[in-house]
C-alpha positions in Angstrom: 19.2 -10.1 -6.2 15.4 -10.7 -6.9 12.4 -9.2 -4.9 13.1 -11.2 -1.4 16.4 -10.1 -0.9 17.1 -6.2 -2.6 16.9 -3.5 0.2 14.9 -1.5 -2.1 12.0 -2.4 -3.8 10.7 0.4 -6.3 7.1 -0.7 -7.6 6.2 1.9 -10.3 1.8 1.9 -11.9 2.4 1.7 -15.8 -0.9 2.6 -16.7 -4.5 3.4 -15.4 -4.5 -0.2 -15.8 -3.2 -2.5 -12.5 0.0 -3.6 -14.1 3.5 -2.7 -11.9 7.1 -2.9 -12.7 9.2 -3.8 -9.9 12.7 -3.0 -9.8 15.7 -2.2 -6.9 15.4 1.2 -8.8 17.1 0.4 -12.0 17.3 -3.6 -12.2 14.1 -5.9 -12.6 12.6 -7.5 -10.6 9.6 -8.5 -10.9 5.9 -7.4 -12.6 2.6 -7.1 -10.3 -0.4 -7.9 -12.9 -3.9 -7.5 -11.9 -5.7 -11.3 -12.1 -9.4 -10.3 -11.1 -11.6 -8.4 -10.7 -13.1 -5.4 -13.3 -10.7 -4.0 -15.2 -10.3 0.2 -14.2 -11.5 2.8 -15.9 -9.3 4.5 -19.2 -9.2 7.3 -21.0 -12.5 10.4 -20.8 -14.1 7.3 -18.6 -11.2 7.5 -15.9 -12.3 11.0 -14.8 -15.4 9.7 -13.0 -13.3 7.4 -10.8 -11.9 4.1 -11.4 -14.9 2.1 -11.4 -13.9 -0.7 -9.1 -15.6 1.0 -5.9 -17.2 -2.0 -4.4 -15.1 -4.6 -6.5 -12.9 -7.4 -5.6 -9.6 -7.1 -7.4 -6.6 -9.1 -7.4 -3.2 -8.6 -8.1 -0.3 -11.6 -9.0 3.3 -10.0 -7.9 5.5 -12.2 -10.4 9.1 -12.7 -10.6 11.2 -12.0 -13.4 10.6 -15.4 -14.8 6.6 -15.1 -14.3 6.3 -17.5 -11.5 3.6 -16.1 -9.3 5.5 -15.1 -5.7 2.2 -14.0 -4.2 -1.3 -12.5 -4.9 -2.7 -9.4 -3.0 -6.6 -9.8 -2.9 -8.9 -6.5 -2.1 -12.4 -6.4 -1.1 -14.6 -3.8 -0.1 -14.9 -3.3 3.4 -12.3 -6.2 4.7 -8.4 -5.7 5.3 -6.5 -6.5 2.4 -5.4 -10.1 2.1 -1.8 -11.6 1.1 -1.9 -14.5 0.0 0.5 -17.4 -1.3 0.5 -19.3 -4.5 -1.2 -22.4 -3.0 -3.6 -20.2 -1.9 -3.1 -19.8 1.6 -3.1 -17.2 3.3 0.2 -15.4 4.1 -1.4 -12.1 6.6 -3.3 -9.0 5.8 -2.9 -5.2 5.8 -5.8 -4.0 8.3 -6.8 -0.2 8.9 -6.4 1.2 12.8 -9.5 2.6 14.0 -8.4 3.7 17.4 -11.1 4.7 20.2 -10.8 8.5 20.7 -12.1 10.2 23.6 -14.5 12.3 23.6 -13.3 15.9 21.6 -10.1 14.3 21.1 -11.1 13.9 17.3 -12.1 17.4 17.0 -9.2 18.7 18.4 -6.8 16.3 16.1 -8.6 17.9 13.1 -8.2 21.5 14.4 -4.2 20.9 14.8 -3.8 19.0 11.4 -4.9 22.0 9.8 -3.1 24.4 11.7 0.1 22.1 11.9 -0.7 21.6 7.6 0.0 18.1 8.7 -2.2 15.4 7.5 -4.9 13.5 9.4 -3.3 10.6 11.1 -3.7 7.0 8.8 -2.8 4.0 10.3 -2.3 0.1 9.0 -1.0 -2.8 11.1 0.5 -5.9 9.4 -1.1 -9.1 10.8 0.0 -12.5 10.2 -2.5 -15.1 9.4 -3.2 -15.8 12.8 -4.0 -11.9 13.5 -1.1 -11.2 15.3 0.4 -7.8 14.7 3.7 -7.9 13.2 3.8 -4.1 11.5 2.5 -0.9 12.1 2.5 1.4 9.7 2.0 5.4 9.5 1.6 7.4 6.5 2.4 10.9 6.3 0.0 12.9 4.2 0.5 16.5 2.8 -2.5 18.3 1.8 -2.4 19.8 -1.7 -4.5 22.0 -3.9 -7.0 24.5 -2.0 -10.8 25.5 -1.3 -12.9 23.3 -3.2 -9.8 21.1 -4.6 -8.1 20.8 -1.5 -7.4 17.1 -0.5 -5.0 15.5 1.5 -2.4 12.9 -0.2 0.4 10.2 1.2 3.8 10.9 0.5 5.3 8.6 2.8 4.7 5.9 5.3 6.8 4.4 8.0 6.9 1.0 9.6 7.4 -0.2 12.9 7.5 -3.5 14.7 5.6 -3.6 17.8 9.0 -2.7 19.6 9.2 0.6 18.2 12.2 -0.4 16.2 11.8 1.0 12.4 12.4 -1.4 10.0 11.3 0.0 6.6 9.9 3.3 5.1 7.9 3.3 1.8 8.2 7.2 -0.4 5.1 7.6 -2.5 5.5 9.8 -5.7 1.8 10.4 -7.4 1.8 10.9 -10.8 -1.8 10.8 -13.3 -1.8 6.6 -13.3 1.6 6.1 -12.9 2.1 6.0 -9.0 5.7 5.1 -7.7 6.2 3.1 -4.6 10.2 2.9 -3.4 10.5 0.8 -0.4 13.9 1.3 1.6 13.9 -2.3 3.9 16.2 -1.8 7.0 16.6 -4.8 8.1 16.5 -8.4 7.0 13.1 -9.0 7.9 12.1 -12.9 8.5 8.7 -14.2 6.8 6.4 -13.6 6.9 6.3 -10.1 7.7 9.1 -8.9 4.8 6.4 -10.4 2.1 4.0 -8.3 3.9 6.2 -5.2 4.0 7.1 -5.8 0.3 2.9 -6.3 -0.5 2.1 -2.9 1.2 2.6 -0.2 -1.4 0.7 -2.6 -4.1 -2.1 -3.0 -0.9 -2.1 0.6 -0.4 -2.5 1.3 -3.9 -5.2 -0.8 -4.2 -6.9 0.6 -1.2 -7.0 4.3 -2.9 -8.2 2.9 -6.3 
């Protein structure tokens, strides 16, 4: 069993630091290690953000013996890139800005709050040709209240552009030490299960 072929892929945040364990949940797997970029923010420092707003950081998702699988590239203001270890690129994670009408966005916000359901957060998976292959929605919970009231993700599912669900990520927060389990529910040809598999680690890098 290694990272390609488990049905569940738990990717677990060691430290404030961008290093991952991955696992099926209790085997190894494999290790994401950040390879670029600044290195975040520890200790008193880590209070006043991460300090890689604006940054370009990347992360090498390893197997268990260290041979790079693939690398999952962030930079500010562009989708999320996934890309293989001869450098080419495998697809990208890319934020949905739908076109509302006008009001509608108004009237969303008025029943998240009411419904305590979170504001709607959207990715699609595209291959490298940008051609959808994934949609994903995160559920988000709000937490805390006046002042420290925020809202977080505790979930996403994803979708192929039939409808049919084909995985579901659960996101447990922790100070640092985010956990990712990804529940695959299907065999999923490539390139779009190396893209479901990169998602938590892109999503993660997204809300550093």
């Amino acid at each position: 069993m290694d990272i390609f072929t488990s049905p569940t892929v738990r990717i677990e945040q060691l430290s404030s630091r961008l290093d991952y364990q991955i696992s099926d949940g209790g085997t190894p797997l494999g290790r994401a290690t950040q390879v670029a970029g600044p290195k975040p923010r520890k200790g008193p420092l880590s209070l006043f953000g991460s300090g890689l707003q604006g940054a370009r950081v990347v992360v090498q998702v390893s197997g268990l013996d260290g041979a790079p699988l693939f690398y999952v590239d962030r930079q500010d203001a562009a989708p999320v890139a996934i890309v293989a270890p001869d450098t080419t690129l495998i697809g990208r994670l890319v934020e949905a800005r739908p076109q509302a009408a006008p009001g509608a966005g108004f009237r969303a916000a008025v029943h998240a709050v009411l419904a305590q359901a979170g504001p709607a957060q959207t990715h699609h998976l595209m291959d490298a040709h940008d051609r959808p292959l994934a949609t994903v929605n995160w559920d988000m919970r709000v937490e805390g209240a006046s002042e420290h009231r925020r809202w977080v993700a505790v979930g996403g599912a994803f979708s192929a552009p039939n409808g049919q669900r084909i995985a579901r990520v659960d996101i447990r927060e922790a100070a640092f030490k985010d956990q990712y389990t990804l529940h695959l529910h299907h065999r999923l040809p490539e390139p779009l299960r190396t893209l479901v598999i990169a998602t938590p680690l892109a999503f993660d890098l997204i809300r550093t």
